[in-house]
VEXDREN-2710 file (C-alpha; in Angstrom, 1 decimal):
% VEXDREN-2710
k/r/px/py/pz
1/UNK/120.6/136.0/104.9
2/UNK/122.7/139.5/104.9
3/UNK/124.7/141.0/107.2
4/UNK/124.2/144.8/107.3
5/UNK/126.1/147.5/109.3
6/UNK/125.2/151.0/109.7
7/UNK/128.2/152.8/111.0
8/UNK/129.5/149.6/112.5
9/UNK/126.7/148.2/114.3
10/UNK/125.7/144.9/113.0
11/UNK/122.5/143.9/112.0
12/UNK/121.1/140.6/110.4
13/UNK/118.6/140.7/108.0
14/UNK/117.1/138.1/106.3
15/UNK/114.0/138.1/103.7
16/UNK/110.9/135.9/103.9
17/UNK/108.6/136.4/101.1
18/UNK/108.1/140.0/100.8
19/UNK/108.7/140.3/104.9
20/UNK/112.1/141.7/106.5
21/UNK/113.2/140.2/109.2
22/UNK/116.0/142.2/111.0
23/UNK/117.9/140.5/114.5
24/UNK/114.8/137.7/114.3
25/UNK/112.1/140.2/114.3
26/UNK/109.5/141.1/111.6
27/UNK/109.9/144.3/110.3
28/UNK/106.1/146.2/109.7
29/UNK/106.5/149.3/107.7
30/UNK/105.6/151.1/104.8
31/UNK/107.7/152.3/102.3
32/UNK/106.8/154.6/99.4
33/UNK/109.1/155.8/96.8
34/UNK/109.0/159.3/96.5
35/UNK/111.6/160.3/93.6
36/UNK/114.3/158.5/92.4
37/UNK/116.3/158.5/95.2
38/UNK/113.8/159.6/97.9
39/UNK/111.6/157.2/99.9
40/UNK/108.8/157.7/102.5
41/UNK/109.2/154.9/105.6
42/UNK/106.2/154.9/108.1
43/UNK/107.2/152.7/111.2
44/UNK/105.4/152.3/114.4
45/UNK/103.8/155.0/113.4
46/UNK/106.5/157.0/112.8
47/UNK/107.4/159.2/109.7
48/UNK/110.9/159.1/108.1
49/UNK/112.1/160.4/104.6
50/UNK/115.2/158.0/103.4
51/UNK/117.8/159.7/100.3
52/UNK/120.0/157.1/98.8
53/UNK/123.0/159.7/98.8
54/UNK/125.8/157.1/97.3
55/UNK/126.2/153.5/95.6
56/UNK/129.5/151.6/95.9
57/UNK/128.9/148.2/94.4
58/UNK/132.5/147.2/94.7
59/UNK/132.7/148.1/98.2
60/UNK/129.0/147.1/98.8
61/UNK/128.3/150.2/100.9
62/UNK/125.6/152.9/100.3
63/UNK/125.5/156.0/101.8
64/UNK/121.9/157.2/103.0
65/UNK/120.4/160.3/104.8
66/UNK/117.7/159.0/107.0
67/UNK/115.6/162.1/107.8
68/UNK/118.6/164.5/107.1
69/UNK/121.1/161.8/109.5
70/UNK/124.0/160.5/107.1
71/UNK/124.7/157.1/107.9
72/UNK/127.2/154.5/105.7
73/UNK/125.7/151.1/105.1
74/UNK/128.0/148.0/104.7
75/UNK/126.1/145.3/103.2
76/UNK/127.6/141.3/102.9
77/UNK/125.7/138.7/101.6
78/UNK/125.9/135.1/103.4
79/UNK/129.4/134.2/101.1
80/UNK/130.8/137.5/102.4
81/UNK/129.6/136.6/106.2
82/UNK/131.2/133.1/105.5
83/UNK/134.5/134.3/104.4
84/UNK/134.8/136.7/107.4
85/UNK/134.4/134.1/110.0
86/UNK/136.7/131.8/107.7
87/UNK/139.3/134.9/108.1
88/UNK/139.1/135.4/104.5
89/UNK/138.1/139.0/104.6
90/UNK/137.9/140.8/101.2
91/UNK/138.7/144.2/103.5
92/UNK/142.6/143.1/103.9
93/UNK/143.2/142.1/100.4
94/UNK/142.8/146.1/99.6
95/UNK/145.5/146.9/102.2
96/UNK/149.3/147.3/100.9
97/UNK/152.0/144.8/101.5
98/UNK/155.5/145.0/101.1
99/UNK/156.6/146.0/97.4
100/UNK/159.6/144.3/95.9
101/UNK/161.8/144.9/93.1
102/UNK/160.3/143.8/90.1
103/UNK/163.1/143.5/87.9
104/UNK/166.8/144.3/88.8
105/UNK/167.7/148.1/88.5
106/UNK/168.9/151.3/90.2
107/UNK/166.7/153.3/92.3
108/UNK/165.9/156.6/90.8
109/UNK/163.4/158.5/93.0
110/UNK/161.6/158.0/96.4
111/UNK/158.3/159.5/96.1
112/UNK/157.3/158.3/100.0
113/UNK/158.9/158.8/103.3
114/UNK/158.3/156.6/106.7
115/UNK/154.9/157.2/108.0
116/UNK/153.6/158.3/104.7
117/UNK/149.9/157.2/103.9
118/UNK/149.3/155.9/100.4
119/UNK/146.5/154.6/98.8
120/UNK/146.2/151.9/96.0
121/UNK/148.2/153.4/92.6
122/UNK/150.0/155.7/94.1
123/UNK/153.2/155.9/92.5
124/UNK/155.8/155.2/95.3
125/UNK/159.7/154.8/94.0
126/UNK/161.0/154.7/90.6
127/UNK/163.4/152.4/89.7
128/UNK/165.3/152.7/86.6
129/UNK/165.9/149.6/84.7
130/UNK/167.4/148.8/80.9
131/UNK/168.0/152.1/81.0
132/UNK/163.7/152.7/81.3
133/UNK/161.9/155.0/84.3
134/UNK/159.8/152.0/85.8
135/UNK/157.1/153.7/88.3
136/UNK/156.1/151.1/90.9
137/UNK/152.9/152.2/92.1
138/UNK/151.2/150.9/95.6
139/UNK/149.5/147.8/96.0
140/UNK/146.9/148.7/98.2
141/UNK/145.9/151.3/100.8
142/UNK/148.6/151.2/103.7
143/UNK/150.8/153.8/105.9
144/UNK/155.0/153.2/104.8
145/UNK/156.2/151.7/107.8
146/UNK/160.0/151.9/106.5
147/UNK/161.9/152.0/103.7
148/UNK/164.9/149.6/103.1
149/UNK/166.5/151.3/100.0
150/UNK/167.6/155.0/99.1
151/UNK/168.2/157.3/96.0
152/UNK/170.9/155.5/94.0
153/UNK/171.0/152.1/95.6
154/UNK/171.2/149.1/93.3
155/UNK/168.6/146.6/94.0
156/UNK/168.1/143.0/93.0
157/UNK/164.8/140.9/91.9
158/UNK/162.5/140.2/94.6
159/UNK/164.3/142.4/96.9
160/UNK/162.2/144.0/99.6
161/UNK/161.9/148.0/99.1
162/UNK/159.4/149.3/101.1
163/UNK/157.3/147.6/104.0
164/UNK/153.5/148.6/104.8
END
């Protein structure tokens, strides 16, 4: 079984053979591949042309134009569907948590202010250390929510710099 959404609205869809089965119904259609990225869908008598626009793997999305309609398309297979309702989602491990000191040192720059979005390798602060530049990029995706040091301020190991 999969779990698909198409700009957030869930469907199931399970395979049978060579049948579809999406929300416990069979799904009757014709598909015809037109180029390489290009499809012809006849359903209920209906013509549509598909584009596969994008492919994330990591992310398992794909973004498709479904006759000239862009729509993103989250895939999970039934381990992905497991961890969610386990609250184990793979989503929140990209998100930023609070970055520590590292090593002990003396705060050099502030590349981020309160409020500040960042996403994952962004450099954030640099701290200087055995007389080094260390840049101490972000964890993850997040939006500063404040900063506990500033320029100049001599930190210790594992102490708390910035919160997410």
């Amino acid at each position: 079984m999969y779990s698909v959404n198409i700009d957030k609205s869930g469907l199931n869809v399970e395979k049978s053979g060579s049948d579809l089965i999406v929300n416990e119904n069979l799904l009757t259609w014709d598909f015809q591949k037109v180029s390489e990225k290009k499809y012809h869908i006849i359903h209920k008598n209906q013509s549509h042309n598909l584009e596969l626009v994008e492919i994330n793997p990591q992310g398992k999305t794909l973004k498709l134009k479904l006759n000239n309609k862009l729509a993103e398309v989250k895939i999970q297979d039934k381990f992905d569907v497991l961890l969610e309702k386990l609250g184990m989602n793979t989503a929140l491990g990209n998100q930023a948590k609070d970055i520590k000191a590292p090593m002990p040192g003396l705060i050099f720059d502030i590349k981020v202010k309160d409020g500040d979005e960042v996403k994952k390798g962004d450099p954030v602060l640099i701290l200087e250390a055995m007389k080094m530049e260390n840049i101490i990029k972000s964890p993850g995706d997040g939006i500063v929510k404040s900063i506990k040091i500033k320029k100049g301020d001599s930190v210790e190991k594992n102490q708390v710099l910035i919160q997410f």
